[in-house]
C-alpha positions in Angstrom: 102.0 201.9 49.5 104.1 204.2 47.3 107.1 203.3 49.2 106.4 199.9 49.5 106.1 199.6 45.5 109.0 201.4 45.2 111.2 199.0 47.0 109.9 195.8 45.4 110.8 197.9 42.2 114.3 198.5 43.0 114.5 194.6 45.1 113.4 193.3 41.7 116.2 194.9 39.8 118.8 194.0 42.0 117.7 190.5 41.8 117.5 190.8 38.2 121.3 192.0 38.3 122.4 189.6 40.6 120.6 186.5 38.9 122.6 187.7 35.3 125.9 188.1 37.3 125.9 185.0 39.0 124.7 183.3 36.1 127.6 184.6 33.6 130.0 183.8 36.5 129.0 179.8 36.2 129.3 180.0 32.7 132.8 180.8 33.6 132.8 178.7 35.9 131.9 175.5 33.7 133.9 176.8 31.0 137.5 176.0 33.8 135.7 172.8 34.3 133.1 173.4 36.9 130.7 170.5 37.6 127.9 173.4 38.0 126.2 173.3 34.4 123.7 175.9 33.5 121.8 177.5 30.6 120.4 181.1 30.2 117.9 182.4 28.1 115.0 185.2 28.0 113.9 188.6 26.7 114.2 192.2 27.2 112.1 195.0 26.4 111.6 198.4 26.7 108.5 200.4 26.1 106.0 203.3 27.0 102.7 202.3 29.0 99.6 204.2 29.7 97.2 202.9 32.1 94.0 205.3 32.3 90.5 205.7 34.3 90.3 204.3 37.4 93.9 204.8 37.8 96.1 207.0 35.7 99.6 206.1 35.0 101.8 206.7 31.8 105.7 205.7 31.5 108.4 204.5 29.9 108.8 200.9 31.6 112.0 198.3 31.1 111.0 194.8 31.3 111.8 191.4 30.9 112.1 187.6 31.8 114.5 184.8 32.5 114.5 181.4 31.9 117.8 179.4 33.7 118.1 176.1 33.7 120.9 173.9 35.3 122.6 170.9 36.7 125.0 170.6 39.4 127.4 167.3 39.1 124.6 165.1 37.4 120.9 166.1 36.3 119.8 163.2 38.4 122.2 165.1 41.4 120.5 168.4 41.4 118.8 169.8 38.8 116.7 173.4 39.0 114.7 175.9 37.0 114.4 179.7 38.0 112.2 182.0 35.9 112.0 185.5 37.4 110.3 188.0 35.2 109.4 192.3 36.0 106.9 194.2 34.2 104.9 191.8 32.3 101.6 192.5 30.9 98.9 191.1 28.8 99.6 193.0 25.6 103.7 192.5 25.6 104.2 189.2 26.7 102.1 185.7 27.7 101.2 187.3 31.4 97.6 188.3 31.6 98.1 191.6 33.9 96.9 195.0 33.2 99.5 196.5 35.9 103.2 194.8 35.0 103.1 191.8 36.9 106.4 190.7 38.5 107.2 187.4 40.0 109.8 184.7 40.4 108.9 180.6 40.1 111.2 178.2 40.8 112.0 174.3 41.5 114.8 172.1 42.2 115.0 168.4 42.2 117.5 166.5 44.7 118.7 162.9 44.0 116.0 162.8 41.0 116.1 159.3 40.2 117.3 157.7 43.5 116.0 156.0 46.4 115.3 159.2 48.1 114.2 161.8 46.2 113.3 165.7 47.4 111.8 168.1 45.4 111.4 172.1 46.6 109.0 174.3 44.3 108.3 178.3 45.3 106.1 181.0 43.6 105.8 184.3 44.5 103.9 187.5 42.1 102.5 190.4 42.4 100.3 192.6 40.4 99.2 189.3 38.8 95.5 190.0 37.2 92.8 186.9 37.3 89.4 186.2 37.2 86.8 185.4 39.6 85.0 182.7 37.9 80.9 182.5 37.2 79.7 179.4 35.4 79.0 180.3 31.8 79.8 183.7 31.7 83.5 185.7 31.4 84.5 186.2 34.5 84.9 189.9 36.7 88.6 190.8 36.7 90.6 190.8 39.7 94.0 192.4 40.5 96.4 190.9 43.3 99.4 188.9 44.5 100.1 185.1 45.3 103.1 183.2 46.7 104.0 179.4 47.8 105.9 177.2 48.6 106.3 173.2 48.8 108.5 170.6 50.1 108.6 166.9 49.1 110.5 163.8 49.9 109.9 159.8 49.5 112.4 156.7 50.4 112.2 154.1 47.5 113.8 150.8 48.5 113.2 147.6 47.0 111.6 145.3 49.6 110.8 147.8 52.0 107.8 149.8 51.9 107.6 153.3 50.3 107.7 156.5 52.5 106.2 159.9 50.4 106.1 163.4 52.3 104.7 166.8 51.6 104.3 169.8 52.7 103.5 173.0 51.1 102.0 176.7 52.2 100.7 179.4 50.0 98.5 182.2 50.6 96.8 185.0 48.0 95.0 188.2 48.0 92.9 189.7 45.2 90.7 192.5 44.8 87.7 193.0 42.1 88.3 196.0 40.0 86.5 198.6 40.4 85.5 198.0 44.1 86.4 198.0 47.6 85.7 194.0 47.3 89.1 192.4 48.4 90.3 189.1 49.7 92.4 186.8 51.3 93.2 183.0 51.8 96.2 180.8 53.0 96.5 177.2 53.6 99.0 174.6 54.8 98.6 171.1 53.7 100.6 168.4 55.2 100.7 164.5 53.9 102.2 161.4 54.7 101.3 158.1 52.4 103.1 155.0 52.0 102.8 151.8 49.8 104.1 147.8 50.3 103.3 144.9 48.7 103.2 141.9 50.7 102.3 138.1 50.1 100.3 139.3 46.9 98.6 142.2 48.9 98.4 145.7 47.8 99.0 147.7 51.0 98.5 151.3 51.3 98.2 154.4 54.0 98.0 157.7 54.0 97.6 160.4 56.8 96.7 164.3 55.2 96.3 167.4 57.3 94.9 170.8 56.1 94.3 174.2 58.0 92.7 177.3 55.4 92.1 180.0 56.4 89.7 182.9 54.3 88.2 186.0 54.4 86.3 186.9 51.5 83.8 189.7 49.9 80.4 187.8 49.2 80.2 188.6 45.5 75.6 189.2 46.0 76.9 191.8 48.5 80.4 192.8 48.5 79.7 195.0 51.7 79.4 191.6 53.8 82.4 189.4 54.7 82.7 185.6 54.8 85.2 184.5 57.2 86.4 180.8 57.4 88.7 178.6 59.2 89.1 175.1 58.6 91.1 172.1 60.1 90.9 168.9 58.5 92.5 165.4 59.4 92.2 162.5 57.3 93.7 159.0 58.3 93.5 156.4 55.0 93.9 152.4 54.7 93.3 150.2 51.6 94.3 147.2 50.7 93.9 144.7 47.1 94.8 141.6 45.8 94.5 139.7 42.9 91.7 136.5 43.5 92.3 134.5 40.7 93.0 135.2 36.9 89.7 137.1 36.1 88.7 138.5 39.7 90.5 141.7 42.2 89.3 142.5 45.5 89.2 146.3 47.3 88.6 147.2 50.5 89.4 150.8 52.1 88.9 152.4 55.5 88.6 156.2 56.1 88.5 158.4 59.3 88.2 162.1 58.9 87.6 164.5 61.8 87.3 168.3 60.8 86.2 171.4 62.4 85.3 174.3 61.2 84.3 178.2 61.8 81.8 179.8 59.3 81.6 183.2 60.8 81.8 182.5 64.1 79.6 179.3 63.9 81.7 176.6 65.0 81.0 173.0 63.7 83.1 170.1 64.7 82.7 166.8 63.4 84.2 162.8 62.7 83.0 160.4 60.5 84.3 157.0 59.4 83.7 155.2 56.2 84.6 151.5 55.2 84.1 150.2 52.1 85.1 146.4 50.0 84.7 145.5 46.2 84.9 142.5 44.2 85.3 142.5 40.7 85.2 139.8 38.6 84.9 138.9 34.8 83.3 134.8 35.2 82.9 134.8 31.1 84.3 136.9 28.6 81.0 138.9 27.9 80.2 139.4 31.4 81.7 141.6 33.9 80.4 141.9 37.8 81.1 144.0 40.5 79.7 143.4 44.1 80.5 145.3 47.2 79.3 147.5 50.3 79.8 151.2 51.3 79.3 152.2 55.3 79.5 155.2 57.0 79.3 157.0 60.3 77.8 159.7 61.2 76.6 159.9 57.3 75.4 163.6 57.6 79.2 165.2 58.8 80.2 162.8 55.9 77.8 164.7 53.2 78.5 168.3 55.3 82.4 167.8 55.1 81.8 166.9 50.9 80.5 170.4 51.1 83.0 172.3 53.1 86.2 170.8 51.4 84.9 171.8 47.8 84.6 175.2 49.2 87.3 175.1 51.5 90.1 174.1 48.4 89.7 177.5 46.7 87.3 179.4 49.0 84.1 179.5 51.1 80.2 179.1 50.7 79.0 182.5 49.9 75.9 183.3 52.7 74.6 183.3 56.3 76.0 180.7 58.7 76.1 177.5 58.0 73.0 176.1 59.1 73.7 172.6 59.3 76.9 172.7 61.6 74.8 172.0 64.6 73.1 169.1 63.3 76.2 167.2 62.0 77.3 166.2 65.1 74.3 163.9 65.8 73.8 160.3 65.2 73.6 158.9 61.9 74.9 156.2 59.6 74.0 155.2 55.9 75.2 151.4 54.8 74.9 150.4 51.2 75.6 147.0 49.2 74.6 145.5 46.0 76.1 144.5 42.7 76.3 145.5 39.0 76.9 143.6 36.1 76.9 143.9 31.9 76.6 141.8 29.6 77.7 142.0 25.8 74.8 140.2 23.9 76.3 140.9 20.4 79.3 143.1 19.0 76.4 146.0 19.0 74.3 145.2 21.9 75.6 145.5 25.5 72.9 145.0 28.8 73.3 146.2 32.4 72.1 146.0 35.6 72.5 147.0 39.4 70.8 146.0 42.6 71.1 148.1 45.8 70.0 148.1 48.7 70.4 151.4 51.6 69.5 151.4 55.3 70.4 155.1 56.7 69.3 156.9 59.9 69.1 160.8 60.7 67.6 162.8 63.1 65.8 159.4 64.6 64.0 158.8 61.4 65.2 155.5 59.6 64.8 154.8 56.3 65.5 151.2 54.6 65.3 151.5 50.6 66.0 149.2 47.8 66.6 150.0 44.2 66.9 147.9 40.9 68.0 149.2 37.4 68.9 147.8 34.2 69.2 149.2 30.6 70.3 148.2 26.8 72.5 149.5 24.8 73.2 149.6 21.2 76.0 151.0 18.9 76.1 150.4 14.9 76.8 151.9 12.1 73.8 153.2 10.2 73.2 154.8 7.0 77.1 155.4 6.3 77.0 157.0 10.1 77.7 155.9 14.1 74.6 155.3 15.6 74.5 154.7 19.7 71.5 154.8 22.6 71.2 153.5 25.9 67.7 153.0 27.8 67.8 152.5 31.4 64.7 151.9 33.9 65.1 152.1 37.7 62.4 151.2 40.6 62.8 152.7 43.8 61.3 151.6 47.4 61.4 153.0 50.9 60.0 150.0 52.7 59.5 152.5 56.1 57.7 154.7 54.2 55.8 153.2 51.7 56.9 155.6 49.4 58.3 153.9 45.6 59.0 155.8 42.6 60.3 154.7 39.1 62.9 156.2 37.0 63.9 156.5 33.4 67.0 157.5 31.2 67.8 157.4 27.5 70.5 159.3 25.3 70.7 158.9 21.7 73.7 159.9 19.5 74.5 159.6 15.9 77.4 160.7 13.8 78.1 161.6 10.1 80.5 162.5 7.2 78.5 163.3 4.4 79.5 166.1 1.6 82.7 167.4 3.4 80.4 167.7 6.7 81.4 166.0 10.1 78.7 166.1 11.9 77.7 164.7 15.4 74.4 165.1 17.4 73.3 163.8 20.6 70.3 163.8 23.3 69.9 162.3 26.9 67.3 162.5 29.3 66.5 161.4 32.9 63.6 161.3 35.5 65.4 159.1 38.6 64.7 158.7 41.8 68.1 158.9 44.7 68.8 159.3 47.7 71.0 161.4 50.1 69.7 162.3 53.3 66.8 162.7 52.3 64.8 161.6 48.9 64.5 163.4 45.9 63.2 163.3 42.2 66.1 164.4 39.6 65.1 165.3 36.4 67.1 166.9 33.2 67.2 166.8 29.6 70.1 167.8 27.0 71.0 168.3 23.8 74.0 169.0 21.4 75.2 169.2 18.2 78.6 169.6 16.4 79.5 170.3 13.0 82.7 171.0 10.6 83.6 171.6 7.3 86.7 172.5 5.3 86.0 175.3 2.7 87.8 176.3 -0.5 90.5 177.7 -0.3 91.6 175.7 2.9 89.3 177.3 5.5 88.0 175.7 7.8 84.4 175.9 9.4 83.2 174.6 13.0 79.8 175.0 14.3 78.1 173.7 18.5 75.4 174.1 20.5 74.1 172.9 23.6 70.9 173.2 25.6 70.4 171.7 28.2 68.4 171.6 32.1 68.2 169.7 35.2 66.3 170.3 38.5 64.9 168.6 42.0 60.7 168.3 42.2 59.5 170.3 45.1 62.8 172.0 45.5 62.2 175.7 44.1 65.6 176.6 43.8 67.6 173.8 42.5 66.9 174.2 39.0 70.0 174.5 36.2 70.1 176.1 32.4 72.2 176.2 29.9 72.4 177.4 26.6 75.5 177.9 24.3 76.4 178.3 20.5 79.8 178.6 19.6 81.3 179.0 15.8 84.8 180.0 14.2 86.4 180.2 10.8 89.8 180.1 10.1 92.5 179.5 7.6 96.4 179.9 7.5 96.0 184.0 7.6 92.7 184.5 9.2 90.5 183.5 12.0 87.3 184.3 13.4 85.5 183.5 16.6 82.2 183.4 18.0 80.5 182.4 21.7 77.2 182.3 23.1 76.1 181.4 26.5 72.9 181.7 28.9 73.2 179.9 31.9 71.5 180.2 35.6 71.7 177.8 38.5 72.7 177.7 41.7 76.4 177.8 43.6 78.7 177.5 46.0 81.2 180.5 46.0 85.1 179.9 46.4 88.1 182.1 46.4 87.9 181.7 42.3 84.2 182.0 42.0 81.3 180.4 41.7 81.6 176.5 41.8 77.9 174.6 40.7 76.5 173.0 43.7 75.7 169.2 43.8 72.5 168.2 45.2 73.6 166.4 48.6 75.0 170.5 49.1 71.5 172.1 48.1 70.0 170.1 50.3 72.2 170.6 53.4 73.5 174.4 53.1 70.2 175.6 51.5 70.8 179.3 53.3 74.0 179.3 51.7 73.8 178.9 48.2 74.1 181.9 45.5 71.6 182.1 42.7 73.2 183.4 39.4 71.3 183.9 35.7 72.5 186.0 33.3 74.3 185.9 29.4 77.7 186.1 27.7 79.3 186.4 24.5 82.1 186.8 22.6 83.7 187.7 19.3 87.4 187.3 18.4 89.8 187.4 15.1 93.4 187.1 14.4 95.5 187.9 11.0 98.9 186.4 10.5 99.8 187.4 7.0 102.8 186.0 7.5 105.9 184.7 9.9 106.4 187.8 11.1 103.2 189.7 12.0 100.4 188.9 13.9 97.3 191.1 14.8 95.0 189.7 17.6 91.3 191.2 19.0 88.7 190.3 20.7 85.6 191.7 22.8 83.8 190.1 25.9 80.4 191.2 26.9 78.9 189.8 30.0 75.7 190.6 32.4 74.4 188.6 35.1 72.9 188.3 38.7 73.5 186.8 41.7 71.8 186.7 44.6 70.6 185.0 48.0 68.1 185.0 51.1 69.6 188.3 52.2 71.0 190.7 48.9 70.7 191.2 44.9 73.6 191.8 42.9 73.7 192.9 39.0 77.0 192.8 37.2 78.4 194.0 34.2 81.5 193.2 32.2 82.6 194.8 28.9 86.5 193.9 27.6 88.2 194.0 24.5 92.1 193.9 23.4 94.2 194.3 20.2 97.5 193.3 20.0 100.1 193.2 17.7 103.7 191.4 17.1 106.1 192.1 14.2 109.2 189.6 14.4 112.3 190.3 12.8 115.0 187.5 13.8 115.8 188.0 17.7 113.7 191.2 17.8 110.0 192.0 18.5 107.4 195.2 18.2 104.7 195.1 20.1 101.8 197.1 20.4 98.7 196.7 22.0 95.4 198.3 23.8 93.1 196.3 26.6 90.0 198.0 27.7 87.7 196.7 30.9 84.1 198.3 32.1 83.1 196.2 35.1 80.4 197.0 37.3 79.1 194.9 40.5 76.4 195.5 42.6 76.2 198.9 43.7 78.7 200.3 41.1 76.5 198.8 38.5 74.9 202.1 37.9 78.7 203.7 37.7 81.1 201.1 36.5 84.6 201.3 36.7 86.9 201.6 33.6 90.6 201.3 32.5 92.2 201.4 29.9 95.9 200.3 29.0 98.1 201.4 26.3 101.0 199.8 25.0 103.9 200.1 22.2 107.6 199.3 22.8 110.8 196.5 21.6 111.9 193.4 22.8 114.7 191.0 22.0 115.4 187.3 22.8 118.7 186.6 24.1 120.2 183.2 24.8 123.7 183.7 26.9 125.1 180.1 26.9 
């Protein structure tokens, strides 16, 4: 690994080299006359780093980044942006990385502005730092490398329909710090769409193919693997046109196939959905929409809503997937109904929506209909905004007697009153829906926002937000949050604050944990991941003037997660200072990041580093 390092170390400074060589040899170039037009800019710095705990490392590091920009012949001919950059780290420069990230990004643009258009765009980094994500709470640190690349072309001719193509292929890998938890993901995503217009007609299609590929540590037990493989093909139609001077029509057919391989369990599914829409505005207060949804095979339609959240940035998070079997039978959902408002007054607005659904799965059938309709109000009131809504629903399932009602209402009001703006709003609901099968949502929430601008020009912000949602009869569906958040600042100073206490259940992707929507809870429940836990933050910056500025802040976070097989506790603690003293084209830095993370196992013995920097830079621009 050593080695390996070690020639990316001296690749990078060739390239560095070679990029400044070539680049003053064009500015020669374009100053004999050369159609190749180019501009360079960037920094250069040179410093001491110390990087101690879980790894020790202390040295005296040069550094840097470019920015070239350039034209060859015509901006609209080729135009391109390279931006390579060596030892860059959170406390020296904008790249969040504890280890001197190095990288190169990049794009051109061929014909911009043409009839056939082709843009290329490549990324490649290493010892990049990141975060893997859990809602409400600062995330655990990771430490990896990432690299991409994408092709794109379309054919714009008047009278002849468009032609767009892409294709792009990345692939990362990460590890949590202070664990053996590492993973990996690539994908390769190729699309075809195209557009005409024809006879008053709005034609469009589209054809999209996707293979991922991910193997990942399950964050409630990072000595488990998730493996995954997916293969996804999705062939689009859709057409509109305008009816008449008030009225547009939709319609839009969809056939997906997809198969996929959650640790071994192989699921292999295709679906078809059509759907058509009229809307319509017959008077000038009153707007309509009518229209019918159907689908095939209705439960690899819900499954695959599922697997391509988790399949974009990673994979569900436990066991195998329990409903890969079962999405392959028959079933098929049809829906159709209409909606329409009405504005009674300037302030008072009424609604409305009939539906009716007639779904089968597993053999069972199931015909329901469902009727809403709410009022609204807005006005001002007592110097203030003033809004609410009240909506009331009624639910039937005419093959199994079964009928429910629902209710929703939100209130909001806000206010400037002695230097305050303040805002403040609630909304509950108790509804009845549907999805495969039925289920009683209910959730409450409230907020409020204030602001205030003290003497002496600072400036005061106050929220908070709690809030809660769950299924009936589902135990481990339901959702909290909590959150307060504050800050003061002025033209010198500025203070932070954060709160937050959240717990629900997930999904978990390459980037975390992603909240799970209910169709998901109810068809992977083996594979969701529980989390609870708290975070909070403090932060301050002094800018006495242009030239100095003086950053901090600390993170604390401690949570759970946890599923049908393992518990997992984690523990966060980070805080940084960093400094900047400008003086014309130069810059000091100095600066000092610190990370305790524990997960799971290594709760008891987190891992810590700590990172030390001071050193110069200067801004160049060469032409």
């Amino acid at each position: 690994m050593a080695c390996t390092q070690g020639f990316r170390s001296k690749v990078y400074k060739l390239m560095m080299t070679w990029l400044l060589g070539v680049a003053l040899q064009a500015a020669a170039q374009v100053a004999a006359g050369n159609e190749l037009s180019m501009n360079l800019s960037g920094d250069a710095s040179f410093g001491y780093q110390g990087l101690f705990g879980e790894v020790d490392s202390n040295s005296f590091q040069v550094g840097g980044f470019a920015d070239l920009t350039g034209y060859y012949h015509h901006p609209k001919f080729l135009s391109f942006k390279v931006n390579p950059f060596y030892n860059q780290s959170r406390v020296n420069s904008n790249y969040n990385s504890l280890f001197s990230a190095k990288g190169i990004t990049g794009s051109a643009n061929l014909f911009g502005g043409s009839h056939t258009p082709v843009d290329i765009g490549f990324e490649k980094t290493w010892n990049n730092e990141g975060q893997f994500s859990v809602p409400g709470a600062a995330g655990l640190e990771t430490h990896g490398a990432a690299q991409g690349f994408s092709l794109g072309a379309g054919a714009f001719f008047e009278g002849l329909p468009t032609l767009q193509a892409s294709y792009s292929i990345n692939s990362n890998t990460y590890q949590i710090l202070g664990t053996d938890g590492d993973g990996s993901a690539s994908g390769r995503v190729f699309s075809l769409s195209s557009s005409y217009l024809l006879k008053g007609f709005h034609l469009t299609g589209s054809y999209a193919n996707s293979r991922i590929t991910q193997n990942l540590p399950l964050i409630a037990d990072l000595n488990q693997r998730l493996e995954e493989s997916t293969h996804e093909s999705t062939t689009q139609f859709s057409v509109g046109r305008h009816l008449w001077d008030s009225a547009n029509w939709s319609a839009n057919y969809n056939h997906t196939n997809f198969q996929t391989d959650y640790t071994g369990i192989p699921s292999d599914s295709t679906f078809n959905s059509f759907s058509s829409y009229v809307n319509m505005r017959p008077l000038s207060k009153l707007s309509v929409s009518v229209g019918m949804n159907y689908t095939t095979n209705y439960s690899a339609y819900l499954l695959n809503s599922v697997i391509s959240q988790s399949s974009t940035g990673g994979t569900p998070s436990v066991g195998p997937l329990q409903a890969s079997g079962e999405a392959t039978r028959s079933s098929d959902y049809l829906e159709y109904g209409g909606r329409a408002a009405y504005m009674i007054t300037n302030d008072l607005t009424a609604d409305g929506s009939v539906d009716r659904r007639t779904q089968s799965y597993f053999g069972q059938n199931l015909d329901s209909d469902t009727a809403s309709g709410g009022l609204g109000y807005t006005h001002r009131l007592l110097g203030g905004q003033f809004a609410t809504h009240y909506g009331i629903s009624w639910f039937t399932v005419s093959s199994q007697n079964q009928d429910g009602v629902g209710h929703t209402a939100s209130v909001s009001y806000a206010h400037d009153t002695l230097g305050w703006t303040s805002s403040v709003d609630a909304q509950y609901s108790n509804s009845v829906q549907t999805a495969i099968i039925n289920f009683n949502q209910t959730g409450y929430a409230f907020g409020l926002n204030t602001a205030r601008t003290l003497q002496k020009r600072w400036r005061l912000t106050l929220g908070a937000r709690l809030g809660r949602s769950h299924i009936d009869g589902l135990g481990n569906s339901e959702a909290r949050l909590s959150s307060a958040n504050a800050s003061l600042a002025t033209n010198k100073f500025s203070f932070t604050g954060t709160y937050s206490r959240t717990s629900g259940n997930a999904l978990q992707m390459s980037t975390g944990l992603t909240p799970t929507p209910p169709p998901g809870q109810v068809l992977l429940p083996n594979l969701l991941v529980l989390y609870g836990g708290y975070s909070y933050s403090v932060g301050g910056g002094f800018h006495p003037n242009r030239h100095l500025t003086i950053t901090g802040d600390y993170v604390n976070a401690r949570y759970h997660t946890d599923n049908v097989t393992s518990i997992s506790d984690n523990l966060l603690r980070r805080y940084d200072v960093k400094t900047e003293y400008r003086f014309r084209q130069m810059m000091f830095l100095g600066g000092y990041s610190h990370v305790t993370q524990g997960v799971g196992a290594t709760f008891n013995h987190p891992a810590v580093f700590n990172y030390f920097y001071v050193g110069v830079s200067r801004h160049f621009d060469f032409f």
